[in-house]
MARFIGU-301018 format. One record per residue (C-alpha): residue in one letter; x, y, z; residue number from 1. Coordinates in nm, 2 decimals. Layout:
residues N
@resn->A, x->X, y->Y, z->Z, resi->NUM
...
//
This chain:
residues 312
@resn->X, x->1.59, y->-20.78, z->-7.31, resi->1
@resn->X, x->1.89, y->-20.67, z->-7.51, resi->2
@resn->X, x->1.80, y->-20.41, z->-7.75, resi->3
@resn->X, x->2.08, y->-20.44, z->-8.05, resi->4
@resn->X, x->2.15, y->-20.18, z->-8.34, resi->5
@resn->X, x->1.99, y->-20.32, z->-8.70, resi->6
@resn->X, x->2.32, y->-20.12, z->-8.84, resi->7
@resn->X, x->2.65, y->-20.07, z->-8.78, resi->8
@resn->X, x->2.83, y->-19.79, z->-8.74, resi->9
@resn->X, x->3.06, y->-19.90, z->-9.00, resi->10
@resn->X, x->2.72, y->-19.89, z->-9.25, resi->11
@resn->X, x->2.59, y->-19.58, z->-9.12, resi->12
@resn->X, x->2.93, y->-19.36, z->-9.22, resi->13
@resn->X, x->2.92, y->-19.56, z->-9.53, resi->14
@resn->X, x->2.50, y->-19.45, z->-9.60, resi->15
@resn->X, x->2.58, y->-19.08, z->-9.51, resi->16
@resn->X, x->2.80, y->-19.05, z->-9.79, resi->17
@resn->X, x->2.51, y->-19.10, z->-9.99, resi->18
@resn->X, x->2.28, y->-18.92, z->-9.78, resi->19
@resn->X, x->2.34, y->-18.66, z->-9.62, resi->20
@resn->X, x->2.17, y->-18.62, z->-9.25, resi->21
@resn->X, x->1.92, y->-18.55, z->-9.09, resi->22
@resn->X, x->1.71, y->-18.88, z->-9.22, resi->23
@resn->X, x->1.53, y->-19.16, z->-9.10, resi->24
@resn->X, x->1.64, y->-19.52, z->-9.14, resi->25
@resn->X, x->1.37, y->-19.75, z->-9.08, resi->26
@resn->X, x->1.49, y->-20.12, z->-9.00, resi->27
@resn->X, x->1.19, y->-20.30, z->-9.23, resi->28
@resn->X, x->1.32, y->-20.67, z->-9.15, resi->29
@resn->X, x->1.26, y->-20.56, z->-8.76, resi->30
@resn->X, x->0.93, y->-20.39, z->-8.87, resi->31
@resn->X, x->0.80, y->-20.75, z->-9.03, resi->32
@resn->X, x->0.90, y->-20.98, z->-8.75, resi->33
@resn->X, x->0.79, y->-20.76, z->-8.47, resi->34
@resn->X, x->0.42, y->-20.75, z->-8.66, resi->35
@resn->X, x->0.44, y->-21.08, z->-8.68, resi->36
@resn->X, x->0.53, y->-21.18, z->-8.35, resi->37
@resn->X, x->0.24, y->-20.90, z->-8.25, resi->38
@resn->X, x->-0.01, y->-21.08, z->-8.46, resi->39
@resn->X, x->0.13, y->-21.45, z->-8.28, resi->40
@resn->X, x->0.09, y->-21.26, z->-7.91, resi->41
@resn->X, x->-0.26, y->-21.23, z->-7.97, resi->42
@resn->X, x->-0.38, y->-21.53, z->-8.19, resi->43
@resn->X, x->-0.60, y->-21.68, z->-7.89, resi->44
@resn->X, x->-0.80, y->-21.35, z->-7.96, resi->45
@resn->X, x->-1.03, y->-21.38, z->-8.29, resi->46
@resn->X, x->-1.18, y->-21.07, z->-8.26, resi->47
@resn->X, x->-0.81, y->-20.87, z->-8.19, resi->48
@resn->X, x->-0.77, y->-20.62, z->-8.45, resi->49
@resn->X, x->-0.42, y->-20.40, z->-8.40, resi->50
@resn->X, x->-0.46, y->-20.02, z->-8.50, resi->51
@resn->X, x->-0.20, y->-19.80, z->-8.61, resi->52
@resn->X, x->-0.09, y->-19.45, z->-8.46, resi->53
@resn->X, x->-0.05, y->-19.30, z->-8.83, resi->54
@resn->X, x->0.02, y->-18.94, z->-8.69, resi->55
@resn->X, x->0.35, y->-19.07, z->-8.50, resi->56
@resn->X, x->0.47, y->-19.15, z->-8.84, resi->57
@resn->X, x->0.33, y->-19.12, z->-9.18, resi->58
@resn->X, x->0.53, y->-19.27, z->-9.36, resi->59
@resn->X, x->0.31, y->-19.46, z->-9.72, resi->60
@resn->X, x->0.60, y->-19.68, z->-9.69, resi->61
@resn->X, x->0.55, y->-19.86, z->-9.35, resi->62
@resn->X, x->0.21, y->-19.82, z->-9.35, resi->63
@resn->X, x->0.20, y->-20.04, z->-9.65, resi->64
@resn->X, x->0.47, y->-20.27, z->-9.47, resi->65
@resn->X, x->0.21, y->-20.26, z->-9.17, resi->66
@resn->X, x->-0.09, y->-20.38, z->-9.38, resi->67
@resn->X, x->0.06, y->-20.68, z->-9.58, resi->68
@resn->X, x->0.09, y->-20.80, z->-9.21, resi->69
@resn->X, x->-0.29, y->-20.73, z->-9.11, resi->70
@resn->X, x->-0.25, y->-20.43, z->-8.96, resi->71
@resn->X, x->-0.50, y->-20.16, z->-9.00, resi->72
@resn->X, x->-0.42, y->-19.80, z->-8.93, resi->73
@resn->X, x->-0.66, y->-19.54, z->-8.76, resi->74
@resn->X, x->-0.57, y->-19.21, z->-8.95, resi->75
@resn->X, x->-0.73, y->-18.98, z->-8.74, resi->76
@resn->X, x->-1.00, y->-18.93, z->-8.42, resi->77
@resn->X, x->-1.19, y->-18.60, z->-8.33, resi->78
@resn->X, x->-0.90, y->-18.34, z->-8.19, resi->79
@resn->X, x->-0.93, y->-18.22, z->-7.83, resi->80
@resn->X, x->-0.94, y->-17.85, z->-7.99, resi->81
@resn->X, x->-1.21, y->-17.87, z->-8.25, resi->82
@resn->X, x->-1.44, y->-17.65, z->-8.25, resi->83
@resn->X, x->-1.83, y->-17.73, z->-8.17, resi->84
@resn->X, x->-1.94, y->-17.57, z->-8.46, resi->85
@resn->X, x->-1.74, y->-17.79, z->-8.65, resi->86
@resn->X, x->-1.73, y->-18.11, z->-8.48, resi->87
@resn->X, x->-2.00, y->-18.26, z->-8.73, resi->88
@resn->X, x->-1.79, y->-18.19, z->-9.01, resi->89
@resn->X, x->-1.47, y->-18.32, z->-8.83, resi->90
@resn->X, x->-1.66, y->-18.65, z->-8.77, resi->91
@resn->X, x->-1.73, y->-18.67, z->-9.09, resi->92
@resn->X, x->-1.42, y->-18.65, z->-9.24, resi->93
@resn->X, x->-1.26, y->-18.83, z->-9.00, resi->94
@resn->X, x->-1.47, y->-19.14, z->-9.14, resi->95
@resn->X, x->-1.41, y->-19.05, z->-9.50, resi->96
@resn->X, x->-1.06, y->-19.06, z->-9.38, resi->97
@resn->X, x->-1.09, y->-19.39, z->-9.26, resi->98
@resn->X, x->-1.28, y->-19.55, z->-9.53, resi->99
@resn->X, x->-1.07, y->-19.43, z->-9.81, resi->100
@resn->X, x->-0.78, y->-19.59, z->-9.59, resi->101
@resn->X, x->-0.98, y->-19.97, z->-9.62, resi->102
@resn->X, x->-0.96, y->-19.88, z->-9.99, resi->103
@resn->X, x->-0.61, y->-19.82, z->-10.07, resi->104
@resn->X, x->-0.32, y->-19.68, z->-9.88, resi->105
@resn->X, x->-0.38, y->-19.30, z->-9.76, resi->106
@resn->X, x->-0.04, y->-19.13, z->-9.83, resi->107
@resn->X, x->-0.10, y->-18.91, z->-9.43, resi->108
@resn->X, x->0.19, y->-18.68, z->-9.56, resi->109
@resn->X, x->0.03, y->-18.56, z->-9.84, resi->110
@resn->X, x->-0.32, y->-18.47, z->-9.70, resi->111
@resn->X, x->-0.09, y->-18.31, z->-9.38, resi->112
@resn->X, x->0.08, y->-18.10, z->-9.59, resi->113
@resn->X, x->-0.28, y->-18.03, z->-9.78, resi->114
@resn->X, x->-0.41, y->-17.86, z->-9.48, resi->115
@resn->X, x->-0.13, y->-17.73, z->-9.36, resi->116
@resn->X, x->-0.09, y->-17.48, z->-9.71, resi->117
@resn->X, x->-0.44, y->-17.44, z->-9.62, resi->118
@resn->X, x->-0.43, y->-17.29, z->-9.29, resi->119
@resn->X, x->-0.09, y->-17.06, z->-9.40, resi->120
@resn->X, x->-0.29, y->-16.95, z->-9.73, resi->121
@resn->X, x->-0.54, y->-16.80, z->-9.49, resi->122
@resn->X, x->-0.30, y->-16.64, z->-9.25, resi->123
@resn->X, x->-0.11, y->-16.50, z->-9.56, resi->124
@resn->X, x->-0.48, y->-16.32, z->-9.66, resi->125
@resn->X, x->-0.51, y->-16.19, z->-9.37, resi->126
@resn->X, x->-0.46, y->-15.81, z->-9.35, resi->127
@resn->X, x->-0.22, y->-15.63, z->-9.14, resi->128
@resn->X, x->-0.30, y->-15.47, z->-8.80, resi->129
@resn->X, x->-0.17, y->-15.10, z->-8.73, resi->130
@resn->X, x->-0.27, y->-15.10, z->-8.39, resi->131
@resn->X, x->-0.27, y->-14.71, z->-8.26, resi->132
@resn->X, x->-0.15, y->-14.72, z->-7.92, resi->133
@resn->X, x->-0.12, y->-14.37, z->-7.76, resi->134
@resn->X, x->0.09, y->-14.50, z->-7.50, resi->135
@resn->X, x->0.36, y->-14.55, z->-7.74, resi->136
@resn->X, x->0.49, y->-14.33, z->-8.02, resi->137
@resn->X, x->0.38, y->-14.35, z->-8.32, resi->138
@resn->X, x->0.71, y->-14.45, z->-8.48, resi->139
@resn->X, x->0.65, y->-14.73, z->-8.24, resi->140
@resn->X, x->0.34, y->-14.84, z->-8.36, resi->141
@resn->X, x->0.46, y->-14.79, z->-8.69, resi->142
@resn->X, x->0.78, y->-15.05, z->-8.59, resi->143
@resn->X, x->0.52, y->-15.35, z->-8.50, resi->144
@resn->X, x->0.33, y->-15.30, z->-8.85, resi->145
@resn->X, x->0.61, y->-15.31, z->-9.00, resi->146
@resn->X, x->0.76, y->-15.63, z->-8.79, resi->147
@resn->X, x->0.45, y->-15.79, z->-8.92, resi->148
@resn->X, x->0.47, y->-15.75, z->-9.30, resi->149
@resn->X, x->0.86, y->-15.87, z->-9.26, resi->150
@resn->X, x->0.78, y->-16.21, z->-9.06, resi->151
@resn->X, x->0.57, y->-16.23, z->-9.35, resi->152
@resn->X, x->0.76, y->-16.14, z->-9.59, resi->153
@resn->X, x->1.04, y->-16.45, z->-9.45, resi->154
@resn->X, x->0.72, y->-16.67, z->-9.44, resi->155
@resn->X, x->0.68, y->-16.61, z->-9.81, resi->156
@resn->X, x->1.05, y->-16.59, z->-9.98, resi->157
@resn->X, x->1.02, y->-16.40, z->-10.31, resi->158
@resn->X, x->0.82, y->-16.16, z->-10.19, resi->159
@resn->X, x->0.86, y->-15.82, z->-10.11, resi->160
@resn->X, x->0.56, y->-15.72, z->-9.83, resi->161
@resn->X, x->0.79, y->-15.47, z->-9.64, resi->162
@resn->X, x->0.87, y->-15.24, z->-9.90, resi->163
@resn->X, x->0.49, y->-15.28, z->-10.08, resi->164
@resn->X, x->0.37, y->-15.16, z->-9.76, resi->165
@resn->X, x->0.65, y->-14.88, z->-9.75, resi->166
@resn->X, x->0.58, y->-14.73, z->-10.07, resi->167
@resn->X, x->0.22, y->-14.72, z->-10.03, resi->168
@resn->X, x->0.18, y->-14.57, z->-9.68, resi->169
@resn->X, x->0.43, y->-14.30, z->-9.84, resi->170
@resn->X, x->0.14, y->-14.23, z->-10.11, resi->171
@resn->X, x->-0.11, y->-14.23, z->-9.90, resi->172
@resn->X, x->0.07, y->-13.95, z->-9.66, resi->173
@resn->X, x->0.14, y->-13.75, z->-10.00, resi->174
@resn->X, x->-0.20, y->-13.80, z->-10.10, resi->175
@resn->X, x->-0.31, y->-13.62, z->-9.77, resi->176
@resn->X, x->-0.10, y->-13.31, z->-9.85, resi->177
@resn->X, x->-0.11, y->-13.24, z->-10.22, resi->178
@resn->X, x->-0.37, y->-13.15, z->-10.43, resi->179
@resn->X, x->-0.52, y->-13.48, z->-10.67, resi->180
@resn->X, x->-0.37, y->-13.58, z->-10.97, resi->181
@resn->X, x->0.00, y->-13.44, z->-10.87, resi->182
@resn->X, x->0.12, y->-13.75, z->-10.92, resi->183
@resn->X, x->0.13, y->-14.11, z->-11.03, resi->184
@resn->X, x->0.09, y->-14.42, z->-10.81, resi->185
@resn->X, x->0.17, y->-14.74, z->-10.93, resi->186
@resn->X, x->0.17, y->-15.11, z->-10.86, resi->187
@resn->X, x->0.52, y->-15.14, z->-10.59, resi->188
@resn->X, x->0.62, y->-15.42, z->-10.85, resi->189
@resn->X, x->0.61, y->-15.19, z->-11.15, resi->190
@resn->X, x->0.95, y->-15.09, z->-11.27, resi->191
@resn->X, x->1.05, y->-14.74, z->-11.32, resi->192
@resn->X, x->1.18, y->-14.80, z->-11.64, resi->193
@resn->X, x->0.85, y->-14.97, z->-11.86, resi->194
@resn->X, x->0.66, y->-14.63, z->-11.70, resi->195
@resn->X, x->0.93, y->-14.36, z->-11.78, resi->196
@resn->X, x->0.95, y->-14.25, z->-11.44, resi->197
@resn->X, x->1.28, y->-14.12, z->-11.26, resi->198
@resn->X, x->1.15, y->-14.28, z->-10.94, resi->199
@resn->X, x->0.87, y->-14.40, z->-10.75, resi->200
@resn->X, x->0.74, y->-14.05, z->-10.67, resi->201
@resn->X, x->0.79, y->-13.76, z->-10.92, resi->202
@resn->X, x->0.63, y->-13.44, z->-10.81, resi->203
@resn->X, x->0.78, y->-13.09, z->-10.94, resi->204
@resn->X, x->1.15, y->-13.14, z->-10.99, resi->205
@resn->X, x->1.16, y->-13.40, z->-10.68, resi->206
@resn->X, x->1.17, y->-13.76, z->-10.72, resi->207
@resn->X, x->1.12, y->-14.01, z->-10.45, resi->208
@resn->X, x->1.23, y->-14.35, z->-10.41, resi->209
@resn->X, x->1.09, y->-14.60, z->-10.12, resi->210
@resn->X, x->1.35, y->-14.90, z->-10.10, resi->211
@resn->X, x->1.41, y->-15.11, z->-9.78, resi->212
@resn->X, x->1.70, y->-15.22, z->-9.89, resi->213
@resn->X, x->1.94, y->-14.95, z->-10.02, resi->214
@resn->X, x->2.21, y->-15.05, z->-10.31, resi->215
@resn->X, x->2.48, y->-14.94, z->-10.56, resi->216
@resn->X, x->2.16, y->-14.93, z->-10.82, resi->217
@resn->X, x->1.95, y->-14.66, z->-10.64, resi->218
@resn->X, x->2.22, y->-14.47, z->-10.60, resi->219
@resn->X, x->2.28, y->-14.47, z->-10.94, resi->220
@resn->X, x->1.96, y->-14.34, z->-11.02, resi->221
@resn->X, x->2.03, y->-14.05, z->-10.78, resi->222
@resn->X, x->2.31, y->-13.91, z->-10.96, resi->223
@resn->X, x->2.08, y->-13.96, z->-11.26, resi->224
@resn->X, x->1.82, y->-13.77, z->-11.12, resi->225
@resn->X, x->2.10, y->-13.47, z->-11.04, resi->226
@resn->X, x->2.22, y->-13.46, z->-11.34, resi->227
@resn->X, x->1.87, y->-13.45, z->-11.50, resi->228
@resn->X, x->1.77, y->-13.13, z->-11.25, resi->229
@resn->X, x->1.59, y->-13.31, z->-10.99, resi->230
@resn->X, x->1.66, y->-13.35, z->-10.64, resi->231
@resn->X, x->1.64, y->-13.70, z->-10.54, resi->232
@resn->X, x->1.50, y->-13.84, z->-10.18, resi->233
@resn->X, x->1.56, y->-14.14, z->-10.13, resi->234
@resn->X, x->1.29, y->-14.30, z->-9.81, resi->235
@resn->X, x->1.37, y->-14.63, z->-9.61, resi->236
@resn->X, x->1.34, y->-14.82, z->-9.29, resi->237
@resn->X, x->1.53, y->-14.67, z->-9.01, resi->238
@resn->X, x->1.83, y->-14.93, z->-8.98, resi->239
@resn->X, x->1.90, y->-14.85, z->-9.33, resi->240
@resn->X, x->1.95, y->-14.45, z->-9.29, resi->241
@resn->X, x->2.33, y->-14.48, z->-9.30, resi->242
@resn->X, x->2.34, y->-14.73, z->-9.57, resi->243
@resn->X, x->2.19, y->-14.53, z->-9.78, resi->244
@resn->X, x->2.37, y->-14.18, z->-9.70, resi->245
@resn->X, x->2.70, y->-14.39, z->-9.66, resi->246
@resn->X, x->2.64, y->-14.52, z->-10.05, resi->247
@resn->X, x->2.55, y->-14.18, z->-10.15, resi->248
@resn->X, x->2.86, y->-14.05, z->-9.95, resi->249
@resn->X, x->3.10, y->-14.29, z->-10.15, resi->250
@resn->X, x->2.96, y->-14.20, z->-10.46, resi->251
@resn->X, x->3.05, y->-13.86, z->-10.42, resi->252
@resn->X, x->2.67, y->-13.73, z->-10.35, resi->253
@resn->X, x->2.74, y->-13.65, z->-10.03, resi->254
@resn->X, x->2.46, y->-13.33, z->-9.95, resi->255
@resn->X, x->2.29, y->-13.37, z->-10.21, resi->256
@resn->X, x->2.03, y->-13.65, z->-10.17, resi->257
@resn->X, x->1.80, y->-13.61, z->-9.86, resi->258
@resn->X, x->1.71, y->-13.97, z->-9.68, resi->259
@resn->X, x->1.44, y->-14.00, z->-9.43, resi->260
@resn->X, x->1.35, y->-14.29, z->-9.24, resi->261
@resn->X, x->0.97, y->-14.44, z->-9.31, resi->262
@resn->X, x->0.88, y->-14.37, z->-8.94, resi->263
@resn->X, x->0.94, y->-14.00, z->-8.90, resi->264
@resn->X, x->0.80, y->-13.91, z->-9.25, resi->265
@resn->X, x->0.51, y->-14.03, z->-9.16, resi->266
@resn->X, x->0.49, y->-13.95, z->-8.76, resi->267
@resn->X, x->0.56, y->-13.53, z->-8.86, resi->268
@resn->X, x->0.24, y->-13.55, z->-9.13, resi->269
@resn->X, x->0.04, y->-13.68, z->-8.83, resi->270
@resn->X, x->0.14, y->-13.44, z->-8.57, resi->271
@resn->X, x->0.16, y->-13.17, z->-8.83, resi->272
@resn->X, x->-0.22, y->-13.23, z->-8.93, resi->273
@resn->X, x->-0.35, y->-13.33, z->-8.60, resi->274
@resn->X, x->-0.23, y->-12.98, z->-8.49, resi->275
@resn->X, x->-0.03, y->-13.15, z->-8.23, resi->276
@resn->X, x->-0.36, y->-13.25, z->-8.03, resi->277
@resn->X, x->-0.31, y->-13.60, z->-7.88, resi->278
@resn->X, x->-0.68, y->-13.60, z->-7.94, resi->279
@resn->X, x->-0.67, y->-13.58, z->-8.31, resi->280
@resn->X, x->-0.39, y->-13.78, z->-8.34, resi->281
@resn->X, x->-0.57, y->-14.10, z->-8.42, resi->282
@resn->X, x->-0.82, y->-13.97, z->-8.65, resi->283
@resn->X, x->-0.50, y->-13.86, z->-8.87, resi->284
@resn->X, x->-0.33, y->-14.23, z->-8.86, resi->285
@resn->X, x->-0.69, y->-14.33, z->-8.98, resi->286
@resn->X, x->-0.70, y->-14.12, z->-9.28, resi->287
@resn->X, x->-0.38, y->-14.20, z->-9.41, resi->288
@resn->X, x->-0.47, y->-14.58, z->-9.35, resi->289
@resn->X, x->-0.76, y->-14.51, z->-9.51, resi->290
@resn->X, x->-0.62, y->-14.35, z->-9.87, resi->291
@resn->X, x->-0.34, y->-14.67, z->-9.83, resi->292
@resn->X, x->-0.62, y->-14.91, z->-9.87, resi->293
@resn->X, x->-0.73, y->-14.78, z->-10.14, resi->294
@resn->X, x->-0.44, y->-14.76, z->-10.34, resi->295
@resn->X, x->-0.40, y->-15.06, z->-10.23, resi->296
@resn->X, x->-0.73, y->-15.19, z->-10.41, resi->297
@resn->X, x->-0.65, y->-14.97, z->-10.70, resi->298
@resn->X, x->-0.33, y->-15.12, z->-10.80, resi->299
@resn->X, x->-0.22, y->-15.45, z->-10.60, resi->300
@resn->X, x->-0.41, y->-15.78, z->-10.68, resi->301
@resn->X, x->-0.36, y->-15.90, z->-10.32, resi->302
@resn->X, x->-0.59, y->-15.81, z->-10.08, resi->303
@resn->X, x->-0.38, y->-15.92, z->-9.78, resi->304
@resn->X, x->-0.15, y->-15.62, z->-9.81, resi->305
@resn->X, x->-0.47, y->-15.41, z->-9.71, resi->306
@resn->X, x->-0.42, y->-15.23, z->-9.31, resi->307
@resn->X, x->-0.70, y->-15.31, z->-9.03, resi->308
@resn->X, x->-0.65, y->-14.99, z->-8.83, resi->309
@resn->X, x->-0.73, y->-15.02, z->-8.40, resi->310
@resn->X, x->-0.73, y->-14.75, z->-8.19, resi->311
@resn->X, x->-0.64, y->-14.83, z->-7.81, resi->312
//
C-alpha cells in the first residue's frame, strides 16, 4: 500500500511562515475516513467497540474528531509502578476518569499537566540534603548542597535558592562565633536599602555581603562602605572569586576588599571548632546546620530551603 503525504512541501514552507516549528499537523480528512473505514472493517461485529490510546496523543481536538465517529477513548488503566498502598485509589480514579469521559470530552493535557505541577510542587518542598561524607572534604560536601539548590534554582526561574542558602549558612557560621544579638539577620530577599544596612552582615566596622553572582552594583557598595569607614567583605561561590576581586581591581579597590569563597569560610569554622579532630568534625557541620534552620524558620516563608543533615 502506497502511503502518500496529506501536504505538500510547497504548503508546508508556506504554513511555517506562520508557524514556526516544532508543531504537529494533524491530517483530519485522513483521521475521518480511516475511522470510518475502521468502523466498516468491523460492521459484521455488533458488539465491536474501538478504544482509544489517549496517552499517545491527547489532543481535545482529535479526540472529539474520534468520537463524532463512535469511537470511545480509554483514558487511563492501573500503571505497572503504582504502588499497593495506593492501587485502590488508582482504581478509583481511573474509573472517575473514564466516566467523566462518557460525559463530555476529558481535555488529557490539562489533567497531565495537573499532576505533573503536582508531583514538582512536592519535589520543590522538599528540603536539601548536606550529606557529611568524611571521605570527602568538606568543601566537597559543601559543592553537592550547593549543586542541589542551583538545579533548583533552574527548575524554578525567578528564584534565587543558591544565594538564600549562601547567606544563611554564613549566619549560621557567624552565629556560632559571636556572642547573640551582634547582629541582624534578615529575610535573603530583603533589600539593604528599606533596612538601613550597609550590607548583608554589619558587625563592628565590617560589613559583609553574600552574592553569587558578583556585579558593577556590589562593588559600588564597597567603595561606599570605604568611604563610610568600614571594611567591606564581599563572600561568594568559588567560580566567582576572580569576578569579584577583578571588579573590585578595575574599580580601583584593589587590596582593600577581602573576598572569600562560600566553601573555605565555612570549612576553617569547622576545623577551627572541631579542634581539627576528624571525630568532631561532624558534630560541628551539625550545629551550624542546626542554627541555619532556624533562621531559616525565623525569616523565610518557605520551608523547602530548610537542610536535612546525614552523616556517612
Amino acid at each position: 500500500m502506497e502511503k502518500k503525504p496529506f501536504v505538500t512541501l510547497e504548503q508546508l514552507k508556506e504554513i511555517t511562515k506562520e508557524y514556526p516549528t516544532p508543531f504537529h499537523l494533524y491530517d483530519e480528512k485522513g483521521i475521518r475516513e480511516n475511522a470510518e473505514r475502521l468502523k466498516e472493517a468491523f460492521a459484521w461485529n455488533k458488539g465491536f467497540k474501538e478504544y482509544f490510546a489517549v496517552k499517545a496523543t491527547p489532543n481535545p481536538f482529535i479526540l472529539k474528531i474520534l468520537k463524532e465517529h463512535g469511537i470511545t477513548q480509554l483514558l487511563s488503566s492501573e500503571g505497572g509502578r503504582t504502588s499497593r498502598g495506593s492501587m485502590g485509589l488508582m482504581i478509583k480514579y481511573v474509573d472517575f476518569l473514564n466516566t467523566w469521559n462518557q460525559e463530555t470530552t476529558v481535555d488529557f493535557g490539562v489533567v497531565e499537566e495537573f499532576w505533573a505541577e503536582q508531583i514538582r510542587e512536592y519535589f520543590r518542598n522538599q528540603p536539601f540534603v548536606l550529606t557529611a561524607d568524611t571521605s570527602k572534604t568538606i568543601g566537597a560536601n559543601l559543592d553537592e548542597l550547593f549543586e542541589q539548590a542551583r538545579k533548583r534554582q533552574k527548575q524554578n526561574p525567578g528564584t534565587q535558592y543558591l544565594g538564600t542558602v549562601l547567606q544563611h549558612l554564613v549566619a549560621a557560621k557567624l552565629c556560632l562565633i559571636l556572642p547573640e544579638g551582634s547582629f541582624e539577620i534578615h529575610g535573603a530577599s530583603v533589600a539593604d536599602g528599606p533596612t538601613d544596612r550597609s550590607g548583608d552582615f554589619v558587625i563592628n566596622n565590617t560589613v559583609i555581603h553574600c552574592t553569587t553572582m558578583p556585579g558593577a552594583l556590589l562593588i559600588e557598595k564597597c567603595s561606599a562602605n570605604l568611604r563610610s569607614g568600614y571594611h567591606p567583605v564581599i563572600i561568594t561561590i568559588f567560580d566567582r572569586v576572580h569576578t569579584a576581586l577583578n571588579l573590585a581591581e578595575d574599580a580601583g579597590l584593589a587590596g582593600r576588599v577581602e573576598v572569600w569563597d562560600i566553601q573555605q569560610f565555612l570549612s576553617a569554622n569547622v576545623y577551627e571548632h572541631s579542634l581539627f579532630d576528624e571525630a568532631k568534625r561532624n558534630s560541628t557541620l551539625s550545629d551550624i546546620i542546626s542554627r541555619y534552620n532556624n533562621i531559616v524558620v525565623e525569616t523565610e516563608s518557605d520551608p523547602s530551603l530548610r537542610i536535612e543533615f546525614e552523616a556517612r
